[in-house]
Each structure stands twice: as structure tokens, then as C-alpha cells.
C-alpha positions, 0 to 999 in steps of 0.5 A: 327730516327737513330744516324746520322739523320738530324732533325729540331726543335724548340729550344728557339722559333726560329727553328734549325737543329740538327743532332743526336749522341746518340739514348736512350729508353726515350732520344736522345743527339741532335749536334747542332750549335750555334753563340758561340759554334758551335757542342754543344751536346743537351740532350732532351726527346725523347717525346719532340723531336719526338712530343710523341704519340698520344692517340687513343680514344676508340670509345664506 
């Protein structure tokens, strides 16, 4: 993911594209349109938009 990407997820159960503007270590500020308010500026944890990692079991 990098600042200029174009992304989709789900925000308030319904799904939306979002461009990214501002990348940090543990969060990401998301560009988004609404009705209302077209070019908001989302802030969200990095973990939340990308899915996190998933755990590696360890095989015994």
C-alpha cells in the first residue's frame, strides 16, 4: 500500500472506495466521498484496513 492507492472497504456495513493520503507505521488517513461531505479525510489503524497478519501456527 502507498499514498495514492486506490482501496475498498467496508465502512458502516456497506462498501466504499477510499484513496490513500497519509501512510504511517500503525495507521493510514483514507480520502473518502460521502452524500454530504465529498474528500473527508479518514483516519483508521493500519490493522483494520489491510486485515492484519495472519498467525503462523507452529506445527509440533
Amino acid at each position: 500500500m502507498k499514498v495514492g492507492d486506490t482501496i475498498k472497504l467496508n465502512f458502516a456495513g456497506k462498501p466504499k472506495e477510499a484513496v490513500v493520503h497519509k501512510l504511517f507505521a500503525n495507521s493510514v488517513y483514507l480520502k473518502m466521498d460521502f452524500e454530504k461531505d465529498k474528500g473527508k479525510i479518514v483516519k483508521r489503524k493500519l490493522h483494520a484496513v489491510t486485515g492484519g497478519a495472519k498467525k503462523k501456527s507452529k506445527a509440533k
